[in-house]
Each structure stands twice: as C-alpha cells, then as structure tokens.
N, C-alpha and C positions, 0 to 999 in steps of 0.2 A: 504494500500500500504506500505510494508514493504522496507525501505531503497533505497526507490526512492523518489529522489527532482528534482524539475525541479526549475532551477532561471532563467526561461523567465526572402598548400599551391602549307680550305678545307676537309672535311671530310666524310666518308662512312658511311652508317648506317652498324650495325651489326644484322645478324638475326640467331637468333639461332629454330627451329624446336624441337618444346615442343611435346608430346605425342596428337598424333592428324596429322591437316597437315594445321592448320594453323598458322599462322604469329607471334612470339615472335622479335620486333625491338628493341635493344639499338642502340640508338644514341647520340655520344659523342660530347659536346660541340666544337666549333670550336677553341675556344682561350687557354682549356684544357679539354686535351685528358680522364682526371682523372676523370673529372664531366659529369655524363651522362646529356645531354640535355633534354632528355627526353626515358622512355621504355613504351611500345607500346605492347599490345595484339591484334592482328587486323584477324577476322575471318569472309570474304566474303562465298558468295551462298554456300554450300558444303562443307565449311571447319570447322573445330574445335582446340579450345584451350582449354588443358589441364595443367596448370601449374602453379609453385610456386616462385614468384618472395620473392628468402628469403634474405633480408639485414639485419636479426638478430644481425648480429657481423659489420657492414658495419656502418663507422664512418665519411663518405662526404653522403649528401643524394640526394636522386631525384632531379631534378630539375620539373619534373613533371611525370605522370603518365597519360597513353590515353589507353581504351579501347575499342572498335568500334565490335559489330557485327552486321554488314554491310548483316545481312543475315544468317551470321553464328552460331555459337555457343559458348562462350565465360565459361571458368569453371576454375578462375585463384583464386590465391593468394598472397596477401601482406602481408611479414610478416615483422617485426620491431625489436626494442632492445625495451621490457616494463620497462628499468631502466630509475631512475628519476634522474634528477641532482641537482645545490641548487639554483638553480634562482627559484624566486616566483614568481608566477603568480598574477598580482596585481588584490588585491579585491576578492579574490575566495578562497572560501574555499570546503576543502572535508567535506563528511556526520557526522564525528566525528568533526569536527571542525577544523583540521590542515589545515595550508597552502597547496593548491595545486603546485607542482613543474611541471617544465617546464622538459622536457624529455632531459636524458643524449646526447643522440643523436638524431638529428630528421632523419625521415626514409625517409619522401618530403618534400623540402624546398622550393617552387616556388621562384623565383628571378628574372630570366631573362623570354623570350616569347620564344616559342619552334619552331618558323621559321613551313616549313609544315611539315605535319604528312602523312606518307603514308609506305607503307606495301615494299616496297626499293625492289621489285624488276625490276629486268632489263626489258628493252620492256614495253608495255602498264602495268600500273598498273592497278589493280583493287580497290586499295583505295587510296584516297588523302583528306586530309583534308587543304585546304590554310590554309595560315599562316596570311590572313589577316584576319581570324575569331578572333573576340573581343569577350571580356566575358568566354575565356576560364578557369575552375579551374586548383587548384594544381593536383584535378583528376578530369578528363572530361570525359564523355560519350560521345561520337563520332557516335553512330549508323550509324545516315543518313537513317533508316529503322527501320517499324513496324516489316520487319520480319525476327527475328533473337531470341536469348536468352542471357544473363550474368545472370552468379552467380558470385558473386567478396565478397572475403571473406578478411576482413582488421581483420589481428591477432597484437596485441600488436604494433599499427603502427601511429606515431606520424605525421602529416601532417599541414605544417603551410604556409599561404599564403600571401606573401608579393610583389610580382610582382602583384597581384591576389585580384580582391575581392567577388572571389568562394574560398574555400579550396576544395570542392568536387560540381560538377555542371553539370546537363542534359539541354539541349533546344532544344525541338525538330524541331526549325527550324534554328539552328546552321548552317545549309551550304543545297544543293539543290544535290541528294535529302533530304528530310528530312523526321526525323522520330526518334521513342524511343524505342525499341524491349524489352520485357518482361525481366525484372531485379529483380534479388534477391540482396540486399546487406548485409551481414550480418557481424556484429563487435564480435570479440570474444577475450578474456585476455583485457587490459587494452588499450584504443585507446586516442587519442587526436586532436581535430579538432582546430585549430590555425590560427584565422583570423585577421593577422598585417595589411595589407591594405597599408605599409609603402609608397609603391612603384606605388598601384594604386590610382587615384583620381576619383571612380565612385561615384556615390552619394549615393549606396549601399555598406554593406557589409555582407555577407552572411556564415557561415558553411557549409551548404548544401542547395543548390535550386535546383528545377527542375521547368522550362517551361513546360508545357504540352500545348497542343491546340492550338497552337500558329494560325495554316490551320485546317480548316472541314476536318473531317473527315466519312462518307469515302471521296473521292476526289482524295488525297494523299498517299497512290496507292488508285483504284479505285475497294476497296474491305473492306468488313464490318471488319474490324480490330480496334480492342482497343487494348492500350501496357497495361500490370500489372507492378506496380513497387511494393517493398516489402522491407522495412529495416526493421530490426531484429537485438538484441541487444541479446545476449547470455545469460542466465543464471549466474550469477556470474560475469559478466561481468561489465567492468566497462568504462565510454565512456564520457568523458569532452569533452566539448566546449567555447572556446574563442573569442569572436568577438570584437576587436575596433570598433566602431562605424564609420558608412558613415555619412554627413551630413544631409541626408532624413531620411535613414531609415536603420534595419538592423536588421536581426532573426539569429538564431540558425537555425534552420529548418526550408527550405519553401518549400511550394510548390501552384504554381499557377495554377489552373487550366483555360479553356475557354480564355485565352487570347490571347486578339484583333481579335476575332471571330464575325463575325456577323452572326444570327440566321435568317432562313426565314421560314414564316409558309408552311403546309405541306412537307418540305424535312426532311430526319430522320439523326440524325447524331450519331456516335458512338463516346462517349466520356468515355477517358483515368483513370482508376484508382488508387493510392497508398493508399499502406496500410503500418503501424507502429508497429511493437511488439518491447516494451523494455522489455526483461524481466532478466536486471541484472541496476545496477546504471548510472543514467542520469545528468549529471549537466550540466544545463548550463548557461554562465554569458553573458549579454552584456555591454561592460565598454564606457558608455556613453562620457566619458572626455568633451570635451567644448560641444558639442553636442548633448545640452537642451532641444532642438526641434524640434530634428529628433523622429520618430518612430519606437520603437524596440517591437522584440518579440521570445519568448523563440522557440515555433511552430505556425507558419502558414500557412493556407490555405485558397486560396481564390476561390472561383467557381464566380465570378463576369460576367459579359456577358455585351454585346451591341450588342442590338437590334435594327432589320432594321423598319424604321418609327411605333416604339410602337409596336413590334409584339411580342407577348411574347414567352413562352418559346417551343423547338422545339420539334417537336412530336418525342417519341420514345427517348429521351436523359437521360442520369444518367449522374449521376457523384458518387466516391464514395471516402474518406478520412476518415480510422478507423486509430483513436489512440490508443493504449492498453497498458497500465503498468500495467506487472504483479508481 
C-alpha cells in the first residue's frame, strides 16, 4: 500500500431549478440574511438533480448541507476553497511528517440546527423533513426511501461539525417514511472531515456514520429492496479526518449494520450493503483529550443482531462491508 495511512460539520426559502426539474433550496438564516441556514438538493418520485453547489471563492460557509432522494435522483456537487491556513490541527500529522492545517476557509461549518427541511414549495409539499429530527450531520442524507439514487461528489470541501456530532450522517430511520436509496459518495482534490463536537453533548462523535437496518427489511416498503452505498476516494486524492472525542465512543468511519433488528426463523430479509474504495490518501486521527475510556476507531463496522428467543440467523440474509486501499 503505497502512501496510504490510516491513524484509526422571518424568512423564505430560495429555490433555484438546476438542470433536471428537481428541487435546488437555499435557505437563509433568520437572524442573517448573509449565512445560508442550510442548501438542500431535494428530488421526489420523477424528479432529478443535476448540479454544482460551487463555494470555491465563498469565504462565510454552510451552515449545513441536506440531500434527500425521496424517490428521485440526486447527481450534485460540493465544491470548496483546497487552501490551507496556519492553524494546526492538534496531534496530526501529514504522510511526510508536516503538521496538518486546518482549511483557509471552511466550505460547512455546522453551528446552529436547521429548523425543517423541505422542498418550499407553495400548497402540499412533497418533502418535509421536521426539525425535531436529532442526530442530524453537517451533511445529512435525508432519503426517507429505498427508492431513489445520489451521486454526491465532495471536491476540495472542508466540512466541520460543531452544532453536530455527525460531520457527514445516513439513518435510515431518520423520520417515517424511512429508508436509504442507492448512494455513491465520492471525494476528489483534497477534503476535510472536522468533528468539534463543541456544541453537541452526544456521547458519540463520528466523521461519517450510517445507520442501516434500523426496520426489516423487506417490510418497509413491502418489496425485496437492499440500498448500495459506495464511498470512493479519488486517485491522488487526499481526505483527513478529525474527531474530538465523545465520552463513549467515536470512529472516523462507521457504519452499523442490522440495528435493533430482530431476526425470526423462516422469514427472509434483504439486508443493506457499503462498500469503500480509497484509492488516493487516508488519514485519520481520533484526539482522545480526557476521554481514556471511551472507544475509538479509525473504521467501523458492525453486523451485530438480536435474536428472537435464540433463533439464529435469518434465512436468505447477507450483509456485505468491502474495505479497499489501493
């Protein structure tokens, strides 16, 4: 493995109509007009998102980023400023040995909570996400639905989560209905995932997680459906991560599968896949600080189960979790 380490964020919405026909929302904070609260890809039954959210020169950042297909088809872009500034990142070093810096500008800064999420227009919507949903990241997957698609491409885009202790976060029983539609995520130029935690007090803190299986599936809808998720690391590419420590516990990458599932003998269930290609540099730090006795980890994956009175495992089930550094 050549040059990959692993060291296991009163007011209208505005919608602008991206190439496709469905839902591009910025929504501006209510106390200033200047800070987006949150920008929104949102693509129900029929629709499609084609587009490039570019904050390359943009020097206030996100407050968060949502993208939901809700059924639809999701094909967006975040792109960022890749200059460094001279704050150090404490305890982390790059592959030559230098200090890692914290980014000139960040592209998402989670801070505040983004009130609801929904596709603003007039009369019935077609998507809403409450605002009492807890555990949202600095980027959230939203689906609410196995059937839909996202490609979401993070170019040169610095992301730090300090309202938040996701910077980047799927659960697929986040709101009713629920559900995770087939996802690419792919990093390309130089990314940063930034887990402050200042603001939240969960007893985790994470860079990236996904819930998967939270309901049997099929069930929910009631059709033999598994979602595929896919992260992908670019070639040359280069993709830090920073977690402060929760007092339990706290990864770089997670992903849980089968949870809080109960298995019963002969029903067959369709369970959810990710798969991992890094094939440009990986670092990742977890900065423990007083918290000696929490449990960190650079990648994780758990396929754990609970079974109905000893019955073991369900007929016709997989699970599948590839890591690949190339």
């Amino acid at each position: 493995m050549k040059n990959e380490k692993l060291l296991f964020p009163f007011f209208v919405p505005f919608l602008a109509q991206a190439a496709g026909n469905g839902d591009i929302v910025i929504k501006n904070n209510p106390k200033n007009d200047k800070i987006n609260q949150y920008v929104a890809a949102i693509a129900t039954a029929g629709q499609e998102n084609h587009h490039t959210f570019d904050y390359s020169t943009s020097t206030t950042p996100i407050n968060a980023f949502i993208v939901a297909a809700n059924g639809g088809k999701n094909d967006v872009t975040m792109k960022g400023d890749a200059t460094v500034g001279d704050v150090v990142v404490p305890n982390m070093k790059n592959f030559d040995g230098t200090d890692v810096l914290e980014p000139k500008n960040w592209t998402i800064e989670k801070k505040t909570g983004t009130g609801p999420i929904n596709n603003g227009k007039t009369g019935k919507l077609k998507y809403t996400l409450p605002s009492n949903k807890t555990d949202t990241g600095a980027v959230t997957l939203g689906d609410k639905s196995w059937t839909g698609e996202n490609k979401i491409t993070f170019e040169n885009t610095s992301i730090k989560g300090v309202n938040s202790d996701k910077v980047i976060f799927a659960n697929q029983s986040m709101d009713t209905p629920n559900g995770m539609s087939d996802t690419t995520i792919t990093f390309k130029g130089n990314n940063f995932l930034y887990e402050d935690g200042g603001k939240s007090h969960d007893n985790e803190k994470d860079a990236l997680h996904f819930y998967k299986n939270t309901y049997l599936i099929p069930g929910r809808p009631t059709a033999n459906i598994n979602s595929h998720t896919k992260i992908v690391s670019e070639a040359g590419s280069t993709l830090n991560m920073y977690v402060k420590s929760g007092p339990v516990k706290s990864r770089g990458i997670g992903v849980t599968q089968y949870k809080e599932s109960v298995f019963y003998a002969g029903k067959k269930y369709y369970i959810n896949q990710t798969e991992m290609e890094f094939h440009g540099a990986v670092n990742i730090k977890i900065e423990r600080g007083n918290q000696n006795r929490s449990e960190h980890y650079g990648v994780f994956g758990s396929n754990t189960t609970r079974k109905k009175d000893g019955i073991g495992e369900p007929e016709g089930s997989y699970n599948k979790i590839n890591f690949i550094v190339m």
